[in-house]
C-alpha positions in Angstrom: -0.5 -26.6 9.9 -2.4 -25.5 7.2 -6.3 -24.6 7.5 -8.2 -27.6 7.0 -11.2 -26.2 5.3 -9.1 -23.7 3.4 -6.7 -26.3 2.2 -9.4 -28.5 0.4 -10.4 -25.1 -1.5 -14.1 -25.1 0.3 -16.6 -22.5 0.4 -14.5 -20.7 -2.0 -15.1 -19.7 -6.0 -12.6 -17.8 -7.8 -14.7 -17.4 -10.9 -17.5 -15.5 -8.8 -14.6 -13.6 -6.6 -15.7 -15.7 -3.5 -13.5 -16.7 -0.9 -15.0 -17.9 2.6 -13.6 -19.2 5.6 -15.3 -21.1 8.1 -14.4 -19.9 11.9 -13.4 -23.4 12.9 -10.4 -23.3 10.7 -9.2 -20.3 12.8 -9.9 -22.1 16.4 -8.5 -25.6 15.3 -5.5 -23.8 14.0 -4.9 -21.5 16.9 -5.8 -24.2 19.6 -2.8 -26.6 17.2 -0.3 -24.1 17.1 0.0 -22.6 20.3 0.0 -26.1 21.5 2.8 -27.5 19.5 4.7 -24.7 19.9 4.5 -25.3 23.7 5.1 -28.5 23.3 8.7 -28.0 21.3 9.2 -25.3 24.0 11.8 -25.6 27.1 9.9 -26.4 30.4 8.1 -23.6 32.1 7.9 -21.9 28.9 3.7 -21.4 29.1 4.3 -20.1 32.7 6.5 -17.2 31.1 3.7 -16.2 28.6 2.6 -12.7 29.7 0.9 -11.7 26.8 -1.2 -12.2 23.6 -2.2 -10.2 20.8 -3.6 -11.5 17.2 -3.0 -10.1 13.7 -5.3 -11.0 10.8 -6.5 -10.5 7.7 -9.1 -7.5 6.7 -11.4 -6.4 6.1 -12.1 -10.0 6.9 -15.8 -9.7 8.7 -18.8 -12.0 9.9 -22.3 -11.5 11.0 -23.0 -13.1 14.4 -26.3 -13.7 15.9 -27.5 -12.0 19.3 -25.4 -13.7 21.5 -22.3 -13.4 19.2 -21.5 -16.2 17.6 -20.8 -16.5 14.1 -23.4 -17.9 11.7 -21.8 -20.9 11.0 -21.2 -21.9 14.2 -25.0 -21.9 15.0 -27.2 -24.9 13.3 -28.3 -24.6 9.9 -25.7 -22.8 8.9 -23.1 -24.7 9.7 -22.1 -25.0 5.5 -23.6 -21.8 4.2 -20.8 -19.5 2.8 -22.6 -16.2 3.7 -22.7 -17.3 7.5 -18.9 -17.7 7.4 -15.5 -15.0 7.2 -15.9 -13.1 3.9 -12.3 -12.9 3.5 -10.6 -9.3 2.0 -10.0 -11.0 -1.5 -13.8 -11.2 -1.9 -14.9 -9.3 -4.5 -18.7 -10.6 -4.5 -19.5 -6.9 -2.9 -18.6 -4.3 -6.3 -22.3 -3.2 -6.8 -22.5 -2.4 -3.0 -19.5 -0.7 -2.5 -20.1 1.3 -5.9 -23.5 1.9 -4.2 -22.0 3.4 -0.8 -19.6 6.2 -2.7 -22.7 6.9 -4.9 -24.6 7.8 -1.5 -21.8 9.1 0.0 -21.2 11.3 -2.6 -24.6 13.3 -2.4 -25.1 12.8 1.4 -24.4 16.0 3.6 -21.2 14.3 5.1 -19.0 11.9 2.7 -18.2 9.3 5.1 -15.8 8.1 3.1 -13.1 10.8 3.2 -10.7 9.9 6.1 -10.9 6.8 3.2 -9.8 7.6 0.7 -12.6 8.7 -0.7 -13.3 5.5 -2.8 -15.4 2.6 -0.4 -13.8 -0.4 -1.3 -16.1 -3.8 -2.0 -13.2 -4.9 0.1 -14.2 -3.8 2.8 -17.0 -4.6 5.6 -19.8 -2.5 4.8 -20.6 -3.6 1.1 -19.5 -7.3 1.9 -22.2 -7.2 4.4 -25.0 -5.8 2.9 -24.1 -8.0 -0.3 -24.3 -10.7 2.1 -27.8 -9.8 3.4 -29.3 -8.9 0.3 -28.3 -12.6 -1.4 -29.3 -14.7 1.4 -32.9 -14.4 3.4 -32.1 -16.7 5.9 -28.9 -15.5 7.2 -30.2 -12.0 7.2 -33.0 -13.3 9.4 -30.5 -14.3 11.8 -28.1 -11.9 11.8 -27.8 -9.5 14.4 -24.4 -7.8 14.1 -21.2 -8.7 12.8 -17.5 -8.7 13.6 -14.4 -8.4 12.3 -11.8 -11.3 12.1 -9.4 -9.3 14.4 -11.9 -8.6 16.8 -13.7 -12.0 17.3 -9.7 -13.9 18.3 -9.6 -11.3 21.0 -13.4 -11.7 22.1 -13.5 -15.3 21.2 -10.3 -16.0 23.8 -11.3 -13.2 26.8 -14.9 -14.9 26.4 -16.2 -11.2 25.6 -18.0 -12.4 22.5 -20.9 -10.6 23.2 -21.9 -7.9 20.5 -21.7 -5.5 23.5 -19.2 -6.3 25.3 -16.7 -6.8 22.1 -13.6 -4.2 22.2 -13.6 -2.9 18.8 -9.8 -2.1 16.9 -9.2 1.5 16.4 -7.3 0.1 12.9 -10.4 -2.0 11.7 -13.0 0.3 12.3 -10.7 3.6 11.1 -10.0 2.1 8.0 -12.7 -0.1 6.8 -15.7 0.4 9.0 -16.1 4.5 8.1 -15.3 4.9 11.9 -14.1 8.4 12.8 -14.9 10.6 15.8 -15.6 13.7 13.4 -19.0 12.1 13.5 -19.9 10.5 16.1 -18.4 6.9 15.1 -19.8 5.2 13.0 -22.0 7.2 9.5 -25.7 8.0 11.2 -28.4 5.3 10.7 -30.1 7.2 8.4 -27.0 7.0 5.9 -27.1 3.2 6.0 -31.0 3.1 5.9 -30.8 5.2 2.4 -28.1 2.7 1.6 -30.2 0.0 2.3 -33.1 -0.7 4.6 -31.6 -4.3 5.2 -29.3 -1.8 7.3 -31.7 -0.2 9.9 -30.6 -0.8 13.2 -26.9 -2.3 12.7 -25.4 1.0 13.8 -26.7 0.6 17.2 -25.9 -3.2 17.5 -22.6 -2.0 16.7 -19.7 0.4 18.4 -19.3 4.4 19.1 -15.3 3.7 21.0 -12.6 2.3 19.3 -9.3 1.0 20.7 -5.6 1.1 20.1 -3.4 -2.2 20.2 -1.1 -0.9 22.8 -4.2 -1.5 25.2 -5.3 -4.7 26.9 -8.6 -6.2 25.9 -9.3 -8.5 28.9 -7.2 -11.8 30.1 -7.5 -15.1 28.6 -10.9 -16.9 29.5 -10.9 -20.0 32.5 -11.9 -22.2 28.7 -9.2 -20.6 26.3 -6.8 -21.0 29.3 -7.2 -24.5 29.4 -7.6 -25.0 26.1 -4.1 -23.4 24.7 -2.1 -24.8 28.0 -1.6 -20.8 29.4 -1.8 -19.2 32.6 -5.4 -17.5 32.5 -3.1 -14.3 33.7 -1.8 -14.2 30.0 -3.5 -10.7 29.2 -5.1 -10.5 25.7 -4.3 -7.1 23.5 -6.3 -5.1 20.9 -5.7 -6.8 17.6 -5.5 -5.3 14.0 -5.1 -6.1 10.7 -1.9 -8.2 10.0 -0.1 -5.5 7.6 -0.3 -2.5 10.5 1.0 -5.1 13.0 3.9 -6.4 10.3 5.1 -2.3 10.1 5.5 -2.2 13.2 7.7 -5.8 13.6 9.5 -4.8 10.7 10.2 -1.5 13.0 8.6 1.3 10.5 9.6 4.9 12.0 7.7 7.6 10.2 7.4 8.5 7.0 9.1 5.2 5.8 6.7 3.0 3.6 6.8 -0.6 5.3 5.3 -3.1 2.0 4.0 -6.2 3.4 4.5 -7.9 0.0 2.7 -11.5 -0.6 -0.3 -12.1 -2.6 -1.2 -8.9 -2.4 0.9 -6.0 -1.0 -0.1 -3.7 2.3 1.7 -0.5 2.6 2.4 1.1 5.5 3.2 4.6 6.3 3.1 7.1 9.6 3.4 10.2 9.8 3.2 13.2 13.1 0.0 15.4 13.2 2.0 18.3 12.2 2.4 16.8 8.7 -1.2 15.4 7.8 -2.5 18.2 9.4 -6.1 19.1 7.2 -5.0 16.8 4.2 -7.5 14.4 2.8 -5.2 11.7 1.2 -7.4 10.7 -1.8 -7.5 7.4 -3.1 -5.2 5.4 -0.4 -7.1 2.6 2.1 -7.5 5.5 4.6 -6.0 8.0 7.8 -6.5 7.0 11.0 -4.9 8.3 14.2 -3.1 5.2 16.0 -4.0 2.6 13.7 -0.3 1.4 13.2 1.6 3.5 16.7 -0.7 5.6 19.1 0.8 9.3 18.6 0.6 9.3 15.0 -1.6 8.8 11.7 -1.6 5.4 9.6 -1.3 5.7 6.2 -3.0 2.5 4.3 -2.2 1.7 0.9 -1.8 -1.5 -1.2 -2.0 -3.5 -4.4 -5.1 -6.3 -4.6 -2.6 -8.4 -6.5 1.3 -8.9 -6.2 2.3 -12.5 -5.7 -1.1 -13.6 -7.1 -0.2 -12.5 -10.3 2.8 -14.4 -10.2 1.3 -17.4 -9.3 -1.6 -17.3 -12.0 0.8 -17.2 -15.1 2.4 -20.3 -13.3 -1.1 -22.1 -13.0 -1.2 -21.1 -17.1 2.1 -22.4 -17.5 1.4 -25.5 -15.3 -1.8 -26.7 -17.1 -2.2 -30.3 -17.4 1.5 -30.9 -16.0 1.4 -33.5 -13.0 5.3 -33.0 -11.9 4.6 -31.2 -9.0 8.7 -30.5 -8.3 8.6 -28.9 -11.8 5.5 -26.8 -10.8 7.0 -25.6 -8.0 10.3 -24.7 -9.7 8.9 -22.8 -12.5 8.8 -19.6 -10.3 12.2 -19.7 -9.5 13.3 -20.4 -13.5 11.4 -17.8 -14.7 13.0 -15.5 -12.3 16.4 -16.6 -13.4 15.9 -16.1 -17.1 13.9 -13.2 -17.1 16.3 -11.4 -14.7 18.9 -12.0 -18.0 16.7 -10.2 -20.4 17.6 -6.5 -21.1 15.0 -4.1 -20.2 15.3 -2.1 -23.6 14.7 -5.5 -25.8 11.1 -6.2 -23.9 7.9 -5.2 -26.0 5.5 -6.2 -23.5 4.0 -3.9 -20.9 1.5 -5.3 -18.5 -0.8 -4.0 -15.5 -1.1 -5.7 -12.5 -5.2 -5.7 -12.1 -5.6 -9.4 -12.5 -7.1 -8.9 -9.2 -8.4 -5.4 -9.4 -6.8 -2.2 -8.1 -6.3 -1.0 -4.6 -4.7 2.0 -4.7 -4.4 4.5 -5.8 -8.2 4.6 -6.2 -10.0 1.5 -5.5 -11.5 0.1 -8.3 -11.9 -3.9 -8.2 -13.8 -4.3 -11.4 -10.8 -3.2 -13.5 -8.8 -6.0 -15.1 -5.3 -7.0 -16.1 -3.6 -6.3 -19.2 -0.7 -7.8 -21.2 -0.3 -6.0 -23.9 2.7 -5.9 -27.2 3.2 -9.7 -27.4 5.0 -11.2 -30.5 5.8 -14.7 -31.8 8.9 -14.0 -29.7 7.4 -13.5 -26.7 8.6 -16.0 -24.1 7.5 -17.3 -20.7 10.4 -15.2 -19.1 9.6 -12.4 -21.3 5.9 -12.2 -20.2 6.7 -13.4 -16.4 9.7 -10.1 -16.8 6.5 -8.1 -17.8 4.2 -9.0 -14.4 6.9 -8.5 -12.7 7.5 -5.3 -14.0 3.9 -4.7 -13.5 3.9 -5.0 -10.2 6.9 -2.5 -9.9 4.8 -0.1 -11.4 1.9 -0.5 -9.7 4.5 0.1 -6.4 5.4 3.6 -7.6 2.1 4.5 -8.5 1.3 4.0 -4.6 4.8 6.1 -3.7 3.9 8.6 -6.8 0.3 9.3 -5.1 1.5 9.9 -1.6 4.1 12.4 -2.7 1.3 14.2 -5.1 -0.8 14.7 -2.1 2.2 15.8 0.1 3.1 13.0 1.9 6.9 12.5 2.9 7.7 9.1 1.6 11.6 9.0 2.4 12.5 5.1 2.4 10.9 1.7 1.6 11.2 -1.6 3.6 10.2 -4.9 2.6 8.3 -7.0 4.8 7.1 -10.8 4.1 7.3 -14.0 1.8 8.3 -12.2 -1.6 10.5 -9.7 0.0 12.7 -12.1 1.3 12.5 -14.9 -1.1 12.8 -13.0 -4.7 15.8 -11.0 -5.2 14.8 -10.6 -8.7 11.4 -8.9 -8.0 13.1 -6.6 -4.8 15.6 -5.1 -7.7 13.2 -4.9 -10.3 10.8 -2.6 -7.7 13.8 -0.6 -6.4 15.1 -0.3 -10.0 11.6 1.4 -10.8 10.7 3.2 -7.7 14.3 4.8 -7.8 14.7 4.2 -4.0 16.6 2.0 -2.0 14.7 -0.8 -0.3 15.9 -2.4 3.1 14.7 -5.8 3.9 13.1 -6.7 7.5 15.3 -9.7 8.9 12.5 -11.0 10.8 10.5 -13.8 8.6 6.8 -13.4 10.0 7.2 -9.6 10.6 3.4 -9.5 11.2 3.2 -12.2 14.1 6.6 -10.1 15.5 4.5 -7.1 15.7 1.8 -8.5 17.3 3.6 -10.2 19.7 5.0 -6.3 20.5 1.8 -5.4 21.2 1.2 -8.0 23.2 4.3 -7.5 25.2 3.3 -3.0 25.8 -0.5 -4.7 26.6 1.1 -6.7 29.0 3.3 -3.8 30.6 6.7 -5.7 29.6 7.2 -2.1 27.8 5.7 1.4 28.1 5.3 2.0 24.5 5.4 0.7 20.9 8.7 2.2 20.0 10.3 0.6 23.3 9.3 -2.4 22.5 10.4 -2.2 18.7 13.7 -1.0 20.3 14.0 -3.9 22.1 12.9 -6.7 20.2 13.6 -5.9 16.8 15.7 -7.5 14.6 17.0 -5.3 11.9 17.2 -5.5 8.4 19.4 -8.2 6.2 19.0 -7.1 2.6 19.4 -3.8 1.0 18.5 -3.4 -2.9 20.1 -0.2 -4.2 18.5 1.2 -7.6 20.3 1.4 -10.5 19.9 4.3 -11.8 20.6 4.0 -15.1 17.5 1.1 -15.0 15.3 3.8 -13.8 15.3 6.2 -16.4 14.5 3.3 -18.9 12.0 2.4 -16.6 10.6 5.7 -16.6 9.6 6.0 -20.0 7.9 2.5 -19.4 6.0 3.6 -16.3 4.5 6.3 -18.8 3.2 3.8 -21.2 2.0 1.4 -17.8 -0.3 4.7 -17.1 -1.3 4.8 -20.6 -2.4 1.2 -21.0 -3.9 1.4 -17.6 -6.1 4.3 -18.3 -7.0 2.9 -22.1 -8.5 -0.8 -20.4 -10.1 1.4 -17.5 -11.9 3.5 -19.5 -12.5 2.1 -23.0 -12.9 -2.1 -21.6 
């Protein structure tokens, strides 16, 4: 089942960077699925559930009134876009988030440092004060907000209250500016500098944050009912779907787990002993147990990775109505470019169609394609993105290793990891490492549903559980060496091009 709203392309506008979701796509959904799962499921199955945990999207937040409820659920705002999820992808919030590491800069404690050190207009913070700053009426009625991740868990334990809400340790490390160096959450008086739209939020808010390998509550007498479960099924902390995929693709540390779809989320732990005092600059942020309690998450990620893929098909696709030849042109492409030797290829490209991520958030930054010809071909320029793409993966694995972080193997997690042989080669040809494949297909609802199962007490601990219910790995993509070093002069002029449309566009 797809989301309804979502499907139909509402509340969303790509040419402003807007994408919204309405909270009812995510109850219809999960009410459908669980449901029709249950139904295709051996008798007695329900009776067996012992646990449930929930990864999504982030930072993927709402504001909620005083009682908890999102915006859009409450009347009169039941079609506004600001009273609904502002998804990751929305990059409405630059100006705000340029405004927060101005502040943060110049204010006796830079907030931001356990992130990076570059605030993100993906993340909760400027998409919220954006949010309140456009719209009057919905910041009349705010009263908090709430992360995607969060609200499942509340919504289905009936602990929806702003109060009573138990907040992610991952969520709140790595997007909020939540770190126990300070207290929690940055002081009011940072936020009221910010903004005074912002007075008060802090203490609507949270000062605790939670790991996933604890239980939030039990599903809800309602939620019970309504998904066809025992109400003993006990509900776990969520997170965001990319810490949840490392772990059901079974990341052990310092191995970089790349959930790899529209975008990428890289994943990478690592023991106390080896962070120690370092400040990794310009990665998604370091927070202890976001991805396994015991050890420090390590966030990175490109904004665009499939995306990119699937733009140049829209340009290609333009005014054709065969849909089977639409959807084929990815896999063609593939074919011939992968046919293409990598000395004959002009054309270097950047991957920013969608701004950058890491290293050093920056989403106002834009693509590049740059040395086209007459000659230049579909599979030439498609070779080129993809190429791109491969770059922008080292630059992650390059920036870890410059600020003394062991990155010592690479698995692939998700739809393009599994699905594009081409683009797996290509990245391990450029990286220069091997990449191993996660044989479980929806590595991030596998994780969660470890979580669920050491919430639940099936296991004591994370790594139990990924010892017993992991799958393994079913691809391996060696480099060839020989590629790399031809790649590596390229990757030099990537940098090059990347720092020219940075800095001079």
């Amino acid at each position: 089942m797809s989301y309804p709203r979502w499907a139909k392309g509402m509340y969303c506008d790509p040419s402003k960077n807007r994408y919204r979701q309405h909270p009812l796509d995510y109850i219809e959904t999960l009410e459908f699925i669980i449901k029709d799962a249950l139904s295709k499921s051996p008798e007695g199955t329900a009776e067996g559930v012992v646990g449930i945990s929930f990864d999504t999207t982030g930072s993927t937040p709402v504001l909620v009134d005083k009682n908890g409820l999102p915006l859009a659920m409450t009347p009169g705002f039941e079609e506004n876009p600001n009273a609904m999820f502002v998804l990751w992808k929305d990059h409405t919030a630059t100006e705000e988030a340029a405004q927060i590491n101005e502040l943060a800069r110049r204010w006796k404690t830079d907030y931001t440092m356990f992130e990076g050190g570059i605030y993100s207009s993906e993340w909760v913070w400027a998409k919220m004060l954006h949010v309140i700053k456009e719209d009057e009426a919905v910041r009349e009625a705010a009263h908090s907000w709430i992360e995607h991740c969060d609200w499942m868990s509340a919504l289905v334990t009936g602990k929806i209250a702003p109060s009573e809400v138990v907040r992610s340790r991952c969520s709140a490390g790595h997007k909020a500016m939540w770190h126990p160096n300070w207290g929690g959450l940055p002081e009011n008086e940072f936020f009221v500098a910010l903004s005074p739209l912002l007075d008060g939020y802090r203490d609507r808010l949270f000062a605790e944050t939670h790991t996933s390998d604890k239980a939030v509550g039990t599903l809800s007498s309602e939620w019970a009912t309504r998904l066809g479960l025992p109400q003993s099924v006990v509900v776990g902390v969520s997170a965001f779907d990319c810490h949840m995929g490392a772990v059901g693709g079974e990341i052990t540390p310092n191995i970089l787990a790349r959930a790899i779809g529209t975008s990428t989320c890289d994943i990478l732990i690592t023991d106390y002993n080896s962070v120690g005092d370092k400040l990794v600059a310009g990665i998604c942020g370091q927070v202890d147990g976001s991805v396994i309690p015991g050890y420090v998450g390590l966030e990175a990620g490109q904004s665009g990775f499939g995306d990119v893929y699937a733009w140049f098909k829209n340009v290609l696709a333009w005014g054709m109505d065969d849909q089977n030849a639409i959807d084929n042109l990815i896999p063609r492409l593939s074919e011939e470019a992968a046919k293409l030797p990598i000395e004959e290829s002009t054309i270097i490209a950047t991957d920013w169609m969608n701004g950058r991520r890491t290293p050093d958030a920056n989403q106002n930054v834009k693509g590049a394609i740059t040395g086209l010809t007459l000659g230049s071909s579909a599979p030439r320029i498609f070779r080129a993105l993809v190429e791109a793409t491969a770059y922008g993966s080292r630059a992650i694995v390059e920036r870890f290793r410059r600020e003394g972080v062991e990155v010592n193997g690479i698995i692939g997690l998700g739809g393009v990891a599994r699905k594009s042989p081409f683009v797996m080669q290509t990245m391990a040809d450029v990286i220069g490492m091997p990449i191993k494949v996660a044989a479980t297909e929806q590595t991030c609802a596998f994780g969660a549903a470890m979580f669920a199962a050491v919430a639940a007490g099936v296991y004591p601990t994370v790594e139990d559980a990924q010892k017993a219910m992991g799958q393994g790995f079913d691809a391996n993509y060696e480099p060839n060496m020989t590629n790399y070093e031809l790649y590596d002069k390229l990757y030099q002029k990537y940098l090059e091009i990347g720092n020219f449309t940075e800095t001079k566009l």
